[in-house]
C-alpha positions as CSV (number, residue, x, y, z in Angstrom):
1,X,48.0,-42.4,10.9
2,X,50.6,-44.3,8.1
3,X,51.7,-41.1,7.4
4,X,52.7,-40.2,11.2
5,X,54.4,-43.3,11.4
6,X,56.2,-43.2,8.2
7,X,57.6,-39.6,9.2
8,X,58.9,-41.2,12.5
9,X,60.4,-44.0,11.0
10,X,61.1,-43.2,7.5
11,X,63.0,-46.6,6.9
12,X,62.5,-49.1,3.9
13,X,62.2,-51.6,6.3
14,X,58.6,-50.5,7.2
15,X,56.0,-52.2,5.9
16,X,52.2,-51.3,5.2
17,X,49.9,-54.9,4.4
18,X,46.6,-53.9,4.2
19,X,43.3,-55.1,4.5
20,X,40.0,-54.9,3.6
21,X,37.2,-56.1,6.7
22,X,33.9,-56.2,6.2
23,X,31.0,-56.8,4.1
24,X,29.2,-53.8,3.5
25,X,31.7,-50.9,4.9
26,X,35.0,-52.8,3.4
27,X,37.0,-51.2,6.1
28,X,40.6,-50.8,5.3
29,X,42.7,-52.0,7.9
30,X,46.5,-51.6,7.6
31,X,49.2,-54.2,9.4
32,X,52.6,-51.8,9.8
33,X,56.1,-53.8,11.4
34,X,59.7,-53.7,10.5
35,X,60.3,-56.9,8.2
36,X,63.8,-57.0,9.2
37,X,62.5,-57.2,12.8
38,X,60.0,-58.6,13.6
39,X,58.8,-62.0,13.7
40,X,56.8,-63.2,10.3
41,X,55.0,-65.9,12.2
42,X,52.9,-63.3,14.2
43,X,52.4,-60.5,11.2
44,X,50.8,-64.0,9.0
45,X,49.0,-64.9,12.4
46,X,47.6,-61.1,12.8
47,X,46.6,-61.1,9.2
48,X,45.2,-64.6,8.9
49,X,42.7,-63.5,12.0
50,X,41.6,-60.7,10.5
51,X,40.7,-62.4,7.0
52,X,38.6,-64.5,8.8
53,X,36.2,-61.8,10.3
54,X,32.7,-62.2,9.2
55,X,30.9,-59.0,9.4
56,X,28.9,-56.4,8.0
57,X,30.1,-53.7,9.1
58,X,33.5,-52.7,11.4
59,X,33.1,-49.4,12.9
60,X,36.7,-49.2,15.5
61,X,39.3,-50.3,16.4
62,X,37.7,-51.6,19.7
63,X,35.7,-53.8,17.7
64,X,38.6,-55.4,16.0
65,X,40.3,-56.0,19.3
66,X,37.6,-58.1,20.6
67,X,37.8,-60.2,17.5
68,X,40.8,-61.1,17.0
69,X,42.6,-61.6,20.7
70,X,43.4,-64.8,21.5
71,X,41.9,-65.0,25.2
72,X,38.5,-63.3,24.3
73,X,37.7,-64.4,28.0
74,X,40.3,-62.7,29.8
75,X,39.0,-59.9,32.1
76,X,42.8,-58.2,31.0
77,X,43.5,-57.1,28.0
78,X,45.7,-59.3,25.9
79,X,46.0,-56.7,23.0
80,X,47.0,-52.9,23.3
81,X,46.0,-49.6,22.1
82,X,47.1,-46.1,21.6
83,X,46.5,-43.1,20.1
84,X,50.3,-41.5,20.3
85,X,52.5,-41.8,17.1
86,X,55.4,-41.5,19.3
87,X,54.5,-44.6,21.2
88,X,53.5,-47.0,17.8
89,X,56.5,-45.8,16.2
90,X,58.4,-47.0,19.5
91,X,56.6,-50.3,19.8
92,X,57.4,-51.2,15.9
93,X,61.1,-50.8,16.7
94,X,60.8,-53.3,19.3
95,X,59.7,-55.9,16.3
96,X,55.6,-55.8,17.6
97,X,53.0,-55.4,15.0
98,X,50.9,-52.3,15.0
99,X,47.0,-52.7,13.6
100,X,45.4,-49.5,12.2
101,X,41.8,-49.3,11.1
102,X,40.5,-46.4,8.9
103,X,39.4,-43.5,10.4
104,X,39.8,-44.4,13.9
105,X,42.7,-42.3,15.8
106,X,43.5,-45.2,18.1
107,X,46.0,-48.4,16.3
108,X,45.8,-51.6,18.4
109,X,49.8,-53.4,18.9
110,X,50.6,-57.1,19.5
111,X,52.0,-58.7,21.6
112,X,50.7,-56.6,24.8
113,X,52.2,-57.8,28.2
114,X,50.9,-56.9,31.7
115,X,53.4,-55.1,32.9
116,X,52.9,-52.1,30.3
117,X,49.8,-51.4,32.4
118,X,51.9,-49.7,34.7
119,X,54.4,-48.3,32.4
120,X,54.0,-44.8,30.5
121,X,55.9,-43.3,27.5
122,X,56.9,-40.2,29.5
123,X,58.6,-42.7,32.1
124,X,61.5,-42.4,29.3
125,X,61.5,-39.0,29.5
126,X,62.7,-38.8,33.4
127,X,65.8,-39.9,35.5
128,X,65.7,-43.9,35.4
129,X,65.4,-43.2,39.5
130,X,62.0,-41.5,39.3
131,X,60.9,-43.9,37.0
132,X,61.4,-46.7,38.6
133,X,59.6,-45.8,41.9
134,X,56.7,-44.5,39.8
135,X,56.3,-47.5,38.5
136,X,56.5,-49.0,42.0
137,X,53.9,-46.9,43.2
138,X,52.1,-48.1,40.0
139,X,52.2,-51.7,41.3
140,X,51.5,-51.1,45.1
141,X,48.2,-49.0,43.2
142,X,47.1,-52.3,41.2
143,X,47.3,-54.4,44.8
144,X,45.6,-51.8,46.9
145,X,43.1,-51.6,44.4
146,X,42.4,-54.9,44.2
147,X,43.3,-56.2,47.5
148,X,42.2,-53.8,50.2
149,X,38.5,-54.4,50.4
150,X,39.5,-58.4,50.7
151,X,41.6,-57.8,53.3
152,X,39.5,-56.1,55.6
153,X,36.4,-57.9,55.4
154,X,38.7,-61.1,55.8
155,X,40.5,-59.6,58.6
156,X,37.2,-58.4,60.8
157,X,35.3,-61.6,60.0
158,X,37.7,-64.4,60.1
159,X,41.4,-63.0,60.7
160,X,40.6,-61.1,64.0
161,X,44.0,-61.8,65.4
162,X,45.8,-59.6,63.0
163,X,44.4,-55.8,64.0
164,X,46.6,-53.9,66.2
165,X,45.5,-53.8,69.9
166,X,45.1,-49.9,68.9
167,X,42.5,-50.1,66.5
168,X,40.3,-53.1,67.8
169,X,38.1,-50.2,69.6
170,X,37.7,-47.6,66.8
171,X,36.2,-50.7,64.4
172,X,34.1,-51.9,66.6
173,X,32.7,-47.9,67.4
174,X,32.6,-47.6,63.9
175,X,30.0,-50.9,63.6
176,X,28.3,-50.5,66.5
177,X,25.5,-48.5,64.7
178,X,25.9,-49.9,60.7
179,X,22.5,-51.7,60.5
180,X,24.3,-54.4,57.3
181,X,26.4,-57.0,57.9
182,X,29.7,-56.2,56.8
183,X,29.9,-58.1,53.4
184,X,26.5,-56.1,52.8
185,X,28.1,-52.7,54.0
186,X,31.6,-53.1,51.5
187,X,29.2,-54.0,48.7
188,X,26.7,-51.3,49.0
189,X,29.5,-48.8,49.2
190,X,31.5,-50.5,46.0
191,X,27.8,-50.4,44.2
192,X,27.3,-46.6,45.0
193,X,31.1,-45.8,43.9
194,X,30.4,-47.7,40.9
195,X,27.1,-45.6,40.1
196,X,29.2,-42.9,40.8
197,X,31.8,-43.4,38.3
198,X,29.6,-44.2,35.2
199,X,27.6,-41.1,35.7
200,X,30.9,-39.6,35.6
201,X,31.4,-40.9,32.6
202,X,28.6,-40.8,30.9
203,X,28.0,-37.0,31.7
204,X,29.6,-34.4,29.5
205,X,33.3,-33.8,30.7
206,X,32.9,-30.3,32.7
207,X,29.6,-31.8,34.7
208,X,31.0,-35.8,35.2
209,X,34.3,-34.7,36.5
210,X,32.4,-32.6,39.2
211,X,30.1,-35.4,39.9
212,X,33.0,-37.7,40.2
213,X,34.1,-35.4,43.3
214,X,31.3,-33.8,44.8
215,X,28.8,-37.0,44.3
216,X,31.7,-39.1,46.1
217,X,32.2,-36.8,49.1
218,X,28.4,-35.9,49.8
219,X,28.0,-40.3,49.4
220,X,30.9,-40.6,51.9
221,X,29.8,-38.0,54.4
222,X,26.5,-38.6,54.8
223,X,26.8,-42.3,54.5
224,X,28.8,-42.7,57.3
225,X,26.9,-39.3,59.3
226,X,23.8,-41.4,59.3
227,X,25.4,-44.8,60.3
228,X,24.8,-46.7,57.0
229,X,27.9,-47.5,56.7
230,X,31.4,-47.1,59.1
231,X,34.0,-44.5,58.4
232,X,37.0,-47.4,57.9
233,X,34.5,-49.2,55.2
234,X,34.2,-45.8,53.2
235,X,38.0,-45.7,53.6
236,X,39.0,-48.8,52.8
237,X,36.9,-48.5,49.3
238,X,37.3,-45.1,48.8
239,X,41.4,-46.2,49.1
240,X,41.0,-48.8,46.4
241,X,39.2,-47.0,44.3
242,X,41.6,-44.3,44.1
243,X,43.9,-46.8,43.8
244,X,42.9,-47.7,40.3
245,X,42.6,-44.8,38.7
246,X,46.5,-44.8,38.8
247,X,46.8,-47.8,36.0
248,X,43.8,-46.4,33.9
249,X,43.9,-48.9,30.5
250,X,43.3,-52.1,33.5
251,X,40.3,-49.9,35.4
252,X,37.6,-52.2,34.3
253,X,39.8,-55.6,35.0
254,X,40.6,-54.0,38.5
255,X,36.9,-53.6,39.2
256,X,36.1,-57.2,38.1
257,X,39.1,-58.7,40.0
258,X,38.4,-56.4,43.4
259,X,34.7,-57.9,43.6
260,X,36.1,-61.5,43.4
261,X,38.8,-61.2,45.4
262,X,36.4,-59.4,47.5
263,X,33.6,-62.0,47.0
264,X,36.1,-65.2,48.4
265,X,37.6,-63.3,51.2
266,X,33.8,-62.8,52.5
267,X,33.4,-66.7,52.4
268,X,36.8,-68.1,53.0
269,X,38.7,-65.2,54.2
270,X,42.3,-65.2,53.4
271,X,42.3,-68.9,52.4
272,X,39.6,-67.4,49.5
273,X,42.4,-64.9,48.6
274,X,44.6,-67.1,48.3
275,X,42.9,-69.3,46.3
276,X,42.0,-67.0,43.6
């Protein structure tokens, strides 16, 4: 991994502190930046944290992110990772400080900010045009994703005013014969898409990828052919969870922040929204 770097950015100014973690496997864990750069208060801070890790044994990278983030709270990520040279080699320039644990293909990077979530290293490769309304669509993905199912179970339980004159007869087909309460309905079908995806993931690749599609469309169909749930609910979730596939590295912080948005809407409706 030093040595990818190094050929990228075969400069004097790049520096290697390293670091051993680690009682019993004495992981070495290398600090790279550009000393002419970047700012020596954060590579001391970066290195001061990880001398003061107490354990046994550090297996990954993932471990060492956990550790040493400042906000180990935060349902988003406040420190990145990556596996492409060209990207750390990138992100050094820009006077961050890239972590790199033996024997582990992915290097963590501080400082990380939010909007990186929905930026990609391949965005530099297009016309600045395309890029910039990919990254749009990016944005409107993270909202959708996060927002929809609030929305409509505040807008059907509290916000009735605000559906079209058009639709008001389709939703109320479409409960007529769902058995659940709506705040029972969205979260049985956000439960069963959840199931869904962690099979997928769990599974080897060739068999979770099919489950991923075939178990979501036989769920969908049949749910809403035998009434347990109406055909706008398995939209409106099937929508956001689509959705969030689009800023991958923040899935898990979308799934958290969908259920409480999700969670306030049901008892406060848009006021709950707003609120969190």
């Amino acid at each position: 991994n030093m040595n990818l770097i190094r050929r990228r950015l075969p400069h004097p100014s790049l520096k290697f502190d390293s670091v051993e973690v680690g009682t019993y496997s004495q992981t070495k864990i290398v600090v790279a930046y550009l000393d002419d750069i970047v700012d020596i208060r954060l590579v001391k801070r970066v290195k001061k944290k990880l001398q003061q890790i107490q354990s046994d044994s550090v297996d990954n990278s993932g471990f060492i992110e956990q550790v040493i983030e400042d906000h180990p709270h935060s349902i988003f990520p406040t420190i990145g990772n990556t596996e492409r040279p060209d990207l750390a080699a990138s992100l050094i320039t820009e006077g961050r400080v890239v972590i790199l644990v033996d024997e582990d293909p992915f290097v963590l990077y501080v400082p990380y900010f939010f909007l990186e979530s929905i930026k990609n290293i391949e965005d530099y490769s297009s016309r600045p045009y395309f890029s910039t309304v990919v990254r749009f669509i990016r944005l409107l993905s993270f909202l959708a994703a996060i927002l929809f199912p609030a929305f409509y179970v505040a807008i059907l339980n509290f916000h009735k005013v605000m559906i079209p004159s058009d639709m008001v007869v389709p939703f109320i087909q479409a409960r007529e014969t769902v058995p659940f309460p709506l705040t029972m309905e969205i979260l049985l079908v956000i439960f069963m898409f959840e199931i869904v995806r962690e099979a997928g993931v769990r599974l080897p690749e060739q068999v979770g990828s099919a489950l991923s599609i075939v178990g979501a469309l036989i769920f969908g169909q049949v749910a809403v052919s035998a009434g347990i749930v109406g055909a706008p609910t398995a939209i409106v979730v099937s929508i956001s969870y689509i959705a969030s596939y689009v800023n991958n590295p923040i899935a898990d912080a979308i799934a958290i922040t969908r259920i409480g948005l999700f969670l306030a809407a049901s008892l406060f409706g848009a006021y709950g929204i707003i609120m969190v």
